[in-house]
C-alpha positions as CSV (number, residue, x, y, z in Angstrom):
1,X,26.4,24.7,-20.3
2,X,23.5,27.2,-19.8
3,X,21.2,25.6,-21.5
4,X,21.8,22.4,-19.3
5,X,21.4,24.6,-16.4
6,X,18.3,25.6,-17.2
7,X,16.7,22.2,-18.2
8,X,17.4,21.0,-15.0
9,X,15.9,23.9,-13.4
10,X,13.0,23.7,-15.3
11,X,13.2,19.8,-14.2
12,X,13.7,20.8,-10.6
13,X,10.8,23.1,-10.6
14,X,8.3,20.0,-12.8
15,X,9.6,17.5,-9.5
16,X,8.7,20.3,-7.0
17,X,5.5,21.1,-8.1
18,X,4.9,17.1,-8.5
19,X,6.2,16.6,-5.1
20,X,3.5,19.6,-3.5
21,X,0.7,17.7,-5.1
22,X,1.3,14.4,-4.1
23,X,1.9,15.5,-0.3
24,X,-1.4,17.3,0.0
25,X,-2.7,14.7,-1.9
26,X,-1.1,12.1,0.4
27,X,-2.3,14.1,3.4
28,X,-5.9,13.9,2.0
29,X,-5.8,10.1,2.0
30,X,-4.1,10.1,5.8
31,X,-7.3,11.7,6.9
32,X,-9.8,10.1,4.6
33,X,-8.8,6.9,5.5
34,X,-9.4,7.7,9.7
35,X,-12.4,9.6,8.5
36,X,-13.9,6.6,7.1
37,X,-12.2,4.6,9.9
38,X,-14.6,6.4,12.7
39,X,-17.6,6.3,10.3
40,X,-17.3,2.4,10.6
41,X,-16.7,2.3,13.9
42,X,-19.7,4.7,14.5
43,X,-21.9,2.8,12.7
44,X,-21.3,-0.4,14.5
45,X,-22.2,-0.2,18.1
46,X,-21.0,-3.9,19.0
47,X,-17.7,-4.1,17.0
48,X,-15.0,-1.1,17.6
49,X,-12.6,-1.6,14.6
50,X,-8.9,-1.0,16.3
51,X,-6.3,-2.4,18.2
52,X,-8.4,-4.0,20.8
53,X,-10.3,-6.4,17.6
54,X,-6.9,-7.2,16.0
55,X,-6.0,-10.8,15.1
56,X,-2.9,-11.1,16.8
57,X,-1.9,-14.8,14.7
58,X,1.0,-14.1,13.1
59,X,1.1,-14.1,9.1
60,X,3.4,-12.6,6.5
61,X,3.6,-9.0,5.7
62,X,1.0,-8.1,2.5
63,X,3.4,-4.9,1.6
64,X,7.0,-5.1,1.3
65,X,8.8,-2.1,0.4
66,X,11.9,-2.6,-1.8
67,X,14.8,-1.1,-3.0
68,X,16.5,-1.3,-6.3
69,X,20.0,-1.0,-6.7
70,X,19.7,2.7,-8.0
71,X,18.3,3.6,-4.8
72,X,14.2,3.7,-5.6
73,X,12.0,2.3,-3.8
74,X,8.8,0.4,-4.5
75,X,6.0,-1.7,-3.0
76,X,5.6,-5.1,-4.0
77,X,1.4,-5.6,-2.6
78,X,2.2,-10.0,-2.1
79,X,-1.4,-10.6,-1.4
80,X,-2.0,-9.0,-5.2
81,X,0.6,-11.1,-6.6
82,X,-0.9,-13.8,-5.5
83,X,-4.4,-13.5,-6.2
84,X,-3.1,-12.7,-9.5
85,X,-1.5,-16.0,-10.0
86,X,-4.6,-17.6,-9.0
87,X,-6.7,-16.2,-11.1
88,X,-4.4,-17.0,-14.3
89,X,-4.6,-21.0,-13.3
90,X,-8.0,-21.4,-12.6
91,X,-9.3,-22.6,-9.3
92,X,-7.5,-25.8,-8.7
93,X,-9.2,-28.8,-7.4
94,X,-7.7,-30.9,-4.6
95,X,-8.5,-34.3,-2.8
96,X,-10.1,-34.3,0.5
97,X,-8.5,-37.3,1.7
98,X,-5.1,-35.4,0.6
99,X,-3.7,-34.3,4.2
100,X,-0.7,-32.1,2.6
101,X,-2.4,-28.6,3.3
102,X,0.2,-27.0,0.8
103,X,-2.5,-24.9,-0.7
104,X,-4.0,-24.1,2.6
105,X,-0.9,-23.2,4.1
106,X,0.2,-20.9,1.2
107,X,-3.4,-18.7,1.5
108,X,-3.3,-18.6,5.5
109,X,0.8,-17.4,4.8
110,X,-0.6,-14.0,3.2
111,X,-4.2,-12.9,4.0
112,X,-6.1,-9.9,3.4
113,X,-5.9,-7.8,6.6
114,X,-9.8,-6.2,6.9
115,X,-10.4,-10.0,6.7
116,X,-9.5,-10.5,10.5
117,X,-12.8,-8.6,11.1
118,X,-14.6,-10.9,9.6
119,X,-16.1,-11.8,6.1
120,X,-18.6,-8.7,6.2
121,X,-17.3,-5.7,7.1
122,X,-18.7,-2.3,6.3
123,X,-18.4,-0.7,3.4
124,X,-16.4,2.7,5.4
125,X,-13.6,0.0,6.8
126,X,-12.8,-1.4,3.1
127,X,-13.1,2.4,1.8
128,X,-10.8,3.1,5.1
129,X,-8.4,0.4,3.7
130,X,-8.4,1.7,0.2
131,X,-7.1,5.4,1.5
132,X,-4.6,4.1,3.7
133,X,-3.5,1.5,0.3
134,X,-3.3,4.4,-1.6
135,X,-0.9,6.3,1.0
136,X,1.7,4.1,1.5
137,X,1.7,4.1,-2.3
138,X,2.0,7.9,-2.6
139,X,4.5,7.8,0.3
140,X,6.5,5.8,-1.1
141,X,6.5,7.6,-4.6
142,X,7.0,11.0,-2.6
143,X,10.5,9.5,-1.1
144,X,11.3,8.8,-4.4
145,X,10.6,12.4,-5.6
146,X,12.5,13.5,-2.6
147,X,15.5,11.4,-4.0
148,X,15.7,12.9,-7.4
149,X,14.9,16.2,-6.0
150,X,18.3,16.1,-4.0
151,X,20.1,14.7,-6.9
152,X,19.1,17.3,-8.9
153,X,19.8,19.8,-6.2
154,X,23.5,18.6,-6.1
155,X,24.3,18.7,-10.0
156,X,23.0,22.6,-9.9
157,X,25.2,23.5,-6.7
């Protein structure tokens, strides 16, 4: 019984030491991402990248976070997914005198959101986008650590 004690300590202490890096880590993307965020805004003198530029049509979510029935979460990224599926068939070829707009519909449904300022954007904003992508992802990972943390808590008590 000691020895499954201690394994689970020893696990407790791997998840802790996991969990430390990934906050700071996550903090470092938090402030990378507004770092590069002002640099883009700086460097553009006509176009301030915020609220005030949003596109306000409404479209579907990009990121969904899930649950599974254990209780972890994940992210399911739907503009990936789709791109994805895309690329495996090919670009498809439809008739112009075809007035369905199912195709249309289905990219307008899911778009990228640095798209809404516009086809060139600096190269800070997508780096911007990239840190804050990569935060949600490490948040997300760090509530799961939080959730076996606990569990493991519990089973030592």
């Amino acid at each position: 019984m000691s020895v499954d004690k201690d394994t689970k300590t020893i696990e407790l202490l791997d998840l802790l030491d996991r969990y430390q890096l990934l906050t700071a880590s996550n903090r470092e993307n938090f402030i990378n991402g507004f770092f590069n965020l002002s640099r883009a805004n700086f460097q553009n003198e006509k176009t301030r990248y915020g609220p005030e530029t949003f596109d306000l049509r409404s479209y579907k979510a990009c990121k969904v976070v899930e649950q599974t029935n254990d209780g972890a979460f994940f992210v399911i990224d739907r503009l990936e997914k789709g791109l994805a599926k895309e690329d495996k068939e090919g670009k498809t070829v439809r008739n112009r005198k075809e007035k369905s707009g199912g195709e249309e519909k289905a990219k307008l449904e899911y778009r990228d959101p640095i798209k809404q300022f516009g086809a060139l954007v600096p190269l800070d904003l997508r780096q911007s986008q990239a840190d804050f992508n990569k935060a949600v992802l490490q948040s997300v990972e760090i509530v799961n650590l939080q959730v076996r943390i606990e569990k493991l808590i519990n089973e030592l008590s």
